[in-house]
PASEBA-1860 file (N, C-alpha, C; in nm, 3 decimals):
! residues 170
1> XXXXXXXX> 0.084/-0.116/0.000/0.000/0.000/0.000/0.089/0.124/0.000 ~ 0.032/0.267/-0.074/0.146/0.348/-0.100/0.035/0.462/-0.081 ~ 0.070/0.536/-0.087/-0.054/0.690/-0.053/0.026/0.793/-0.201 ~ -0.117/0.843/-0.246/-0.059/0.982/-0.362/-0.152/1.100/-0.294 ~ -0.096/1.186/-0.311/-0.167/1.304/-0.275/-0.209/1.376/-0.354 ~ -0.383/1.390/-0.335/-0.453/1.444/-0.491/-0.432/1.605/-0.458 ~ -0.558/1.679/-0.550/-0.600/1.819/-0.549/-0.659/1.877/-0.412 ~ -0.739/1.776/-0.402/-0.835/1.813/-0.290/-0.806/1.775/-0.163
9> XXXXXXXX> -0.653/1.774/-0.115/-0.580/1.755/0.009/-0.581/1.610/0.072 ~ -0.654/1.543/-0.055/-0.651/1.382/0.045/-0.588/1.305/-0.016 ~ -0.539/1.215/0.084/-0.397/1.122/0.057/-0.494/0.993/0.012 ~ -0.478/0.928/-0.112/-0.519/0.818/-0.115/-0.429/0.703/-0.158 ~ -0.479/0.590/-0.065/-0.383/0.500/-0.086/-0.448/0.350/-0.181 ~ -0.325/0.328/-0.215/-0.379/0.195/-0.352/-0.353/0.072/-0.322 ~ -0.454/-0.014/-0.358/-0.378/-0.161/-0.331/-0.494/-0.290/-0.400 ~ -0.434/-0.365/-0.416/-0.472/-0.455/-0.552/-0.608/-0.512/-0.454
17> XXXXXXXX> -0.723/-0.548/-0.574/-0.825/-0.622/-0.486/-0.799/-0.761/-0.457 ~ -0.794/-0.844/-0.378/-0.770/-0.973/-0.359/-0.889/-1.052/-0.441 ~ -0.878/-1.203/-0.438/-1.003/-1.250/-0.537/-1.029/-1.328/-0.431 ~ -1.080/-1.311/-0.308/-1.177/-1.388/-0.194/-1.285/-1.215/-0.164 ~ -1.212/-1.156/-0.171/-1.275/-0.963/-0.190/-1.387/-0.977/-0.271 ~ -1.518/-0.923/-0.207/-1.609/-0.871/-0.263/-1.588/-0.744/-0.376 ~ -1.653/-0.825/-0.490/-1.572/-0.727/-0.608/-1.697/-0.615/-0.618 ~ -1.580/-0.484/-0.584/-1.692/-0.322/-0.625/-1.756/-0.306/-0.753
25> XXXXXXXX> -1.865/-0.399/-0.744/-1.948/-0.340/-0.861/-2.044/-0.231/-0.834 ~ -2.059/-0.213/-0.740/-2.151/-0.026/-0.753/-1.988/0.080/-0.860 ~ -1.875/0.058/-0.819/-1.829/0.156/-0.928/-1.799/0.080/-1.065 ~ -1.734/-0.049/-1.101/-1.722/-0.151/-1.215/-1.824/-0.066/-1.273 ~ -1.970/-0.100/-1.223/-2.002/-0.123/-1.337/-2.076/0.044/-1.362 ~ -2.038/0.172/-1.265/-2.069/0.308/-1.360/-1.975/0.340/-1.456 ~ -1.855/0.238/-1.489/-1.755/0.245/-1.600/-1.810/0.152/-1.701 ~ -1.917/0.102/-1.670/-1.939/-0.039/-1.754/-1.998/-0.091/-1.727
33> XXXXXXXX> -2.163/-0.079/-1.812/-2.294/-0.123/-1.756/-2.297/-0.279/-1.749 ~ -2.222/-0.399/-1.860/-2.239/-0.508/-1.865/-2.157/-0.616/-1.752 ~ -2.214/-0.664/-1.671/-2.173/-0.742/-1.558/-2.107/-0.833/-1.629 ~ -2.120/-0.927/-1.777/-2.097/-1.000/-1.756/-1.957/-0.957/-1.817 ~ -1.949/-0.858/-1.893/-1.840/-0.825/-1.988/-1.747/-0.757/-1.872 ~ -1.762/-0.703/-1.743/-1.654/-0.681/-1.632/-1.630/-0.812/-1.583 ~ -1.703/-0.937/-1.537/-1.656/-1.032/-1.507/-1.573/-1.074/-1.606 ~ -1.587/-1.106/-1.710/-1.481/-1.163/-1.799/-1.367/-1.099/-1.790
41> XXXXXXXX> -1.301/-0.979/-1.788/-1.195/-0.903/-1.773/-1.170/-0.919/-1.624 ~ -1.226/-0.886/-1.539/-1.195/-0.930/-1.405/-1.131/-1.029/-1.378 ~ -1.198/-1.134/-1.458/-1.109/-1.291/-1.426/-0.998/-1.263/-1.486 ~ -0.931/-1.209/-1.601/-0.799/-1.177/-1.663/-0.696/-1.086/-1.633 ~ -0.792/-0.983/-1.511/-0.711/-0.835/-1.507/-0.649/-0.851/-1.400 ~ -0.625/-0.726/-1.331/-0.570/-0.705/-1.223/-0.645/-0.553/-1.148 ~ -0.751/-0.573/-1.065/-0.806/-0.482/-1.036/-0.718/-0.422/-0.928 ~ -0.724/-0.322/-0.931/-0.648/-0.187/-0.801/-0.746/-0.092/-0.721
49> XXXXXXXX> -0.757/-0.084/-0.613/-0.863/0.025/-0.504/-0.775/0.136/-0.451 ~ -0.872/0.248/-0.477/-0.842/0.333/-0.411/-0.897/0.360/-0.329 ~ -0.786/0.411/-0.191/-0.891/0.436/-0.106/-0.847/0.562/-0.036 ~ -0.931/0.636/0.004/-0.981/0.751/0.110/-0.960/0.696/0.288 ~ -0.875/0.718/0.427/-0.895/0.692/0.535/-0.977/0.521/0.520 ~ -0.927/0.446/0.450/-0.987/0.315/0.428/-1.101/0.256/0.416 ~ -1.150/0.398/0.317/-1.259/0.372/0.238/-1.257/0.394/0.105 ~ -1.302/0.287/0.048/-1.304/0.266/-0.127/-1.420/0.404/-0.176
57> XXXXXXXX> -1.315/0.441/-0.253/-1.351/0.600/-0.367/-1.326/0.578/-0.479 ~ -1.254/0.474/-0.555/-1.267/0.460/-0.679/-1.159/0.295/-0.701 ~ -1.140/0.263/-0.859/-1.151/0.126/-0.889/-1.031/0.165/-0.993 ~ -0.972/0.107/-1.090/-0.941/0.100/-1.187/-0.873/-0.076/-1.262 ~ -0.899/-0.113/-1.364/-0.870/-0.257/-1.371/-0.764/-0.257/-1.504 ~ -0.646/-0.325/-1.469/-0.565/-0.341/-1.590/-0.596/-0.444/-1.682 ~ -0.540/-0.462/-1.772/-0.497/-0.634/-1.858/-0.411/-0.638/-1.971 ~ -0.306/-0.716/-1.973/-0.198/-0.715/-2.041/-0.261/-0.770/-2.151
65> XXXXXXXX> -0.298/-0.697/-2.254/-0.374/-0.757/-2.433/-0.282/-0.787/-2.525 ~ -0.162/-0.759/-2.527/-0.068/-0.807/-2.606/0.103/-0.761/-2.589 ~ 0.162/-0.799/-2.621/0.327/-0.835/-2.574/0.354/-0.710/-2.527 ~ 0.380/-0.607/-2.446/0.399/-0.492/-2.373/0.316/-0.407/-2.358 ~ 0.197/-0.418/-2.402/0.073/-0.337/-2.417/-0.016/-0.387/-2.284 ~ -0.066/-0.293/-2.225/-0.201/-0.279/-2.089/-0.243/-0.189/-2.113 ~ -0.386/-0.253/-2.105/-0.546/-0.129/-2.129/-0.602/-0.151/-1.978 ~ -0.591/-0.033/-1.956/-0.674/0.063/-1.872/-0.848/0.003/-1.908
73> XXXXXXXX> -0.928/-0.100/-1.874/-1.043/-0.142/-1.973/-1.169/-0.112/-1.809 ~ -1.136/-0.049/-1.721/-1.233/0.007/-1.638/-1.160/0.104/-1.550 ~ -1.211/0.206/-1.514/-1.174/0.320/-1.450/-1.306/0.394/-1.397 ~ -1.283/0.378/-1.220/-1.435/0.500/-1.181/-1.383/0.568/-1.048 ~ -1.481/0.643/-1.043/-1.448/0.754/-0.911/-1.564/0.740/-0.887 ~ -1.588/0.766/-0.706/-1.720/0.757/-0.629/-1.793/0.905/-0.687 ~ -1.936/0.918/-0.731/-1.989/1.033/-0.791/-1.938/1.158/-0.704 ~ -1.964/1.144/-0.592/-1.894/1.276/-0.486/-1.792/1.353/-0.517
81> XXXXXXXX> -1.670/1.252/-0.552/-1.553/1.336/-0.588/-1.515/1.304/-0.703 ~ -1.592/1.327/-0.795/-1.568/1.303/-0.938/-1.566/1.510/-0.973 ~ -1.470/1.515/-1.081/-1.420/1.650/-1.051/-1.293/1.695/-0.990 ~ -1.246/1.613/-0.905/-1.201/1.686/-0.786/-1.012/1.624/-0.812 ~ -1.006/1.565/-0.934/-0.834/1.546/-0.921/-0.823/1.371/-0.892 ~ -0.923/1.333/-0.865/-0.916/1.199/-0.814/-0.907/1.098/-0.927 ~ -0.986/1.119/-1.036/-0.987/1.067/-1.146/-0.815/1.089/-1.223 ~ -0.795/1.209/-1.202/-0.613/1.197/-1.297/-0.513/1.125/-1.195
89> XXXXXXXX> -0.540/1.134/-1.066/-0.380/1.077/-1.025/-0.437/0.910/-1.023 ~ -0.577/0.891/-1.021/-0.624/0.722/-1.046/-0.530/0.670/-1.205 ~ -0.547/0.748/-1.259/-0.531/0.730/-1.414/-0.336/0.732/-1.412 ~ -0.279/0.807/-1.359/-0.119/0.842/-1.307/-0.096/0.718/-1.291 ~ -0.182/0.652/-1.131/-0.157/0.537/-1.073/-0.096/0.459/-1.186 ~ -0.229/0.447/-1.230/-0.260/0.316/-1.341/-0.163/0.304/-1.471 ~ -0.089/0.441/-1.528/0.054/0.433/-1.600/0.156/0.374/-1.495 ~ 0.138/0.407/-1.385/0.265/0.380/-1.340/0.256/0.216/-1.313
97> XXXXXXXX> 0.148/0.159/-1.299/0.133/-0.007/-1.254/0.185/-0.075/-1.393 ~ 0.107/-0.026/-1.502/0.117/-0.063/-1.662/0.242/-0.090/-1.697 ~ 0.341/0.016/-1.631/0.512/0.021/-1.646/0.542/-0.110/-1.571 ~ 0.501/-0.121/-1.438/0.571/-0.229/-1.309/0.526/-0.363/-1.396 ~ 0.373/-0.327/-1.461/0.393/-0.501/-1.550/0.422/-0.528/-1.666 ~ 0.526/-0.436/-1.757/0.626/-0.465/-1.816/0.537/-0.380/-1.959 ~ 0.476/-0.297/-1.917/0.411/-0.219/-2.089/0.475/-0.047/-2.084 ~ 0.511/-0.134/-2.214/0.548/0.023/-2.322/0.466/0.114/-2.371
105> XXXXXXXX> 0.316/0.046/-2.355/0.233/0.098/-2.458/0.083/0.069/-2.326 ~ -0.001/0.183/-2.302/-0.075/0.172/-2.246/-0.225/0.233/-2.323 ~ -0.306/0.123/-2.337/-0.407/0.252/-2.385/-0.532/0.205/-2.284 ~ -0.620/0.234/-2.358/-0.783/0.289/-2.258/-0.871/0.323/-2.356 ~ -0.997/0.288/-2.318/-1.129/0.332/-2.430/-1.214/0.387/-2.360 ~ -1.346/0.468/-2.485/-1.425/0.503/-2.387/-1.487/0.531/-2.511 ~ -1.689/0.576/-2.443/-1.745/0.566/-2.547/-1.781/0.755/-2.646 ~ -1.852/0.730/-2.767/-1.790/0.848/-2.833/-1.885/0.976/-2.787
113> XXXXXXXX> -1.975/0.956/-2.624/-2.064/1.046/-2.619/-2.023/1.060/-2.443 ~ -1.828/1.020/-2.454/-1.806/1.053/-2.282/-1.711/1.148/-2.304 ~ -1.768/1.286/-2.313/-1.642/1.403/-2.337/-1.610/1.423/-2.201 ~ -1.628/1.400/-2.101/-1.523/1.430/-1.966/-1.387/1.350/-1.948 ~ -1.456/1.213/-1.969/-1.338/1.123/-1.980/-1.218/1.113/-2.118 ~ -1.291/1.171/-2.216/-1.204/1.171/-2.353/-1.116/1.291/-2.317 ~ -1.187/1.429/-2.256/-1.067/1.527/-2.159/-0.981/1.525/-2.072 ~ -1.021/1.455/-2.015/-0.918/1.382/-1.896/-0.803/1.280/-1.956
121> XXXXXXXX> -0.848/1.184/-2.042/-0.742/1.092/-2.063/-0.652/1.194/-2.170 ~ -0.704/1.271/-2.245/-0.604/1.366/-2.347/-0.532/1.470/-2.277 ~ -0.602/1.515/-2.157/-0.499/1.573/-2.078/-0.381/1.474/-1.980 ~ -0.388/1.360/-1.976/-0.309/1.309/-1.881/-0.207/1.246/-2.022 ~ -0.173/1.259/-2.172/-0.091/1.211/-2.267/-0.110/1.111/-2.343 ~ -0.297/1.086/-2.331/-0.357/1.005/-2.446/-0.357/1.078/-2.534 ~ -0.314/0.989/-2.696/-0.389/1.034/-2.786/-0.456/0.937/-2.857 ~ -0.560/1.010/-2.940/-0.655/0.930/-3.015/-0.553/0.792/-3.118
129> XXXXXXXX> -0.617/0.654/-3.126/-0.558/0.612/-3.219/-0.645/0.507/-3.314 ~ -0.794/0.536/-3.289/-0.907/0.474/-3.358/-1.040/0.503/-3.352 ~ -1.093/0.436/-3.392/-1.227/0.400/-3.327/-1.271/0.261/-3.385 ~ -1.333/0.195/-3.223/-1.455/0.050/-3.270/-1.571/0.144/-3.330 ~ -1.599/0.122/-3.456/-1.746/0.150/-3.510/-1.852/0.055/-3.420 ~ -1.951/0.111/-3.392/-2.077/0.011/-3.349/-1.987/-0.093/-3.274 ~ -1.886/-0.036/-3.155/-1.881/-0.133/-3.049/-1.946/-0.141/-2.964 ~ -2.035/-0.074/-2.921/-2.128/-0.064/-2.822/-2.284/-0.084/-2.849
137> XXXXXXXX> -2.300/-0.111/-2.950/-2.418/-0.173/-3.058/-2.420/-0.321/-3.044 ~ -2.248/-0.357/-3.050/-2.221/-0.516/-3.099/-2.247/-0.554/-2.983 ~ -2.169/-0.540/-2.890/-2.114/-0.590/-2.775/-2.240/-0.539/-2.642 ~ -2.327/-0.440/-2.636/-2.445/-0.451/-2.545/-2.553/-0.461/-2.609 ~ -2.580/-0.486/-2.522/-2.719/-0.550/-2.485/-2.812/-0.404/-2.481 ~ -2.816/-0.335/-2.401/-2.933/-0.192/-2.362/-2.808/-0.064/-2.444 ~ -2.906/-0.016/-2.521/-2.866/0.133/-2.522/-2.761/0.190/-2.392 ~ -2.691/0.276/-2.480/-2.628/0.325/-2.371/-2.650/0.513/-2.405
145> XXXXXXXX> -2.708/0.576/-2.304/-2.735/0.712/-2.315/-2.660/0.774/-2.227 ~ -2.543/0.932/-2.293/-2.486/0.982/-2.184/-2.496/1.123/-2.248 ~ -2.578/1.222/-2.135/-2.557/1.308/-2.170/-2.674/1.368/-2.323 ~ -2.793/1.256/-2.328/-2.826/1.272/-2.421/-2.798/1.241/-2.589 ~ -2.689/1.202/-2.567/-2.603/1.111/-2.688/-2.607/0.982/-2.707 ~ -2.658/0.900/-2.787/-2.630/0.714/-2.799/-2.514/0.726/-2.772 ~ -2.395/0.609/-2.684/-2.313/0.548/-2.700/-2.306/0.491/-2.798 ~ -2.252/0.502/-2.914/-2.251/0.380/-3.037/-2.074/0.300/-3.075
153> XXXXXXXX> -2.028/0.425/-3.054/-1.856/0.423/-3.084/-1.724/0.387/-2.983 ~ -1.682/0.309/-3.014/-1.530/0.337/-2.860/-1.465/0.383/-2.960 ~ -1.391/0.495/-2.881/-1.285/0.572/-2.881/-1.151/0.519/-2.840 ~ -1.065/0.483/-2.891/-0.943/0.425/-2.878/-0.862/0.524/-2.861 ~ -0.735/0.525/-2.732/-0.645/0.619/-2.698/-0.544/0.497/-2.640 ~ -0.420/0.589/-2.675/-0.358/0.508/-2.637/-0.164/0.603/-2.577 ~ -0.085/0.547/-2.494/0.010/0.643/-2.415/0.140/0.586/-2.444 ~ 0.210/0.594/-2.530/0.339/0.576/-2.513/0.435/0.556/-2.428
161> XXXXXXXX> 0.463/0.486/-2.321/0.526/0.510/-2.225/0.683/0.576/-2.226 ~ 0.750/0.526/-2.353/0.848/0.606/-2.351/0.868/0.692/-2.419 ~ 0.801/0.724/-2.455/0.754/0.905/-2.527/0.754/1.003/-2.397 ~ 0.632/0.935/-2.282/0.609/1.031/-2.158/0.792/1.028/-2.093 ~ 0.839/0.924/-2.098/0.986/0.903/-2.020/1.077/1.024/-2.093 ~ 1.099/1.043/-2.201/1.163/1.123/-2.307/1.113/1.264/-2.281 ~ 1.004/1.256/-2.204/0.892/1.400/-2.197/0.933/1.476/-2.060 ~ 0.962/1.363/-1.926/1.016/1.362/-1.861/1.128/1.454/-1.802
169> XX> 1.258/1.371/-1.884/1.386/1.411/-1.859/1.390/1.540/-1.944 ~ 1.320/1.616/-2.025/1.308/1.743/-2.060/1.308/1.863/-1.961
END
């Protein structure tokens, strides 16, 4: 367990969920309405908690998809402190774990009607590098409405790790 210190003066500390641990699906699944499509990654990933005075405030789940590459494939903050800085150093965390399990290349998705999160990950050194057409058509089940927008599209981003290293020592 390690503590980062956000915006909003609180130290939060991280540490992997165990698999006898009741898995946080009140936040899983406000990153990701389909239970069964977080269980499947769950069984493959490596989920991480954050916590507040040793209380869970947010989630984020890795998975190594191909030879140095980890996607970021769930990320949430408790609604309260969403806003508040908690969401970028979660996202910090989660480069820095991506590195400890051996990726060069980190990316993350999201859908094409979540402009907070498409701001956030482009401010923390995503950039765009696709899109799933009708991934969220294929792959759910219920509409997904945000903001008044269909979900229809993932947005593919993705972080160089040694681009940010090179960015670094500047």
């Amino acid at each position: 367990m390690y503590e980062e210190k956000v915006e909003i003066g609180v130290k939060l500390s991280f540490r992997i969920l165990d698999w006898e641990e009741e898995k946080p699906y009140g936040l899983l699944l406000m990153a990701d309405p389909s239970k069964a499509i977080v269980d499947e990654y769950l069984s493959r990933g490596v989920c991480f908690i954050a916590e507040y005075e040793g209380e869970m405030v947010g989630e984020f789940v890795l998975l190594k998809t191909r030879p140095e590459t980890v996607e970021i494939v769930n990320i949430a903050v408790q609604e309260e402190l969403q806003g508040q800085g908690v969401g970028k150093h979660m996202i910090k965390e989660a480069i820095e774990a991506a590195r400890r399990l051996g990726g060069r290349t980190v990316e993350i998705g999201t859908g094409n009607s979540s402009f907070h999160q498409l701001k956030l990950y482009q401010r923390c050194g995503f950039r765009i590098i696709g899109v799933d057409r009708d991934f969220f058509v294929k792959h759910y089940e219920e509409e997904i409405i945000e903001d008044g927008i269909r979900c229809v599209d993932m947005i593919r981003l993705a972080l160089d790790l040694e681009t940010v290293a090179e960015e670094n020592k500047k």
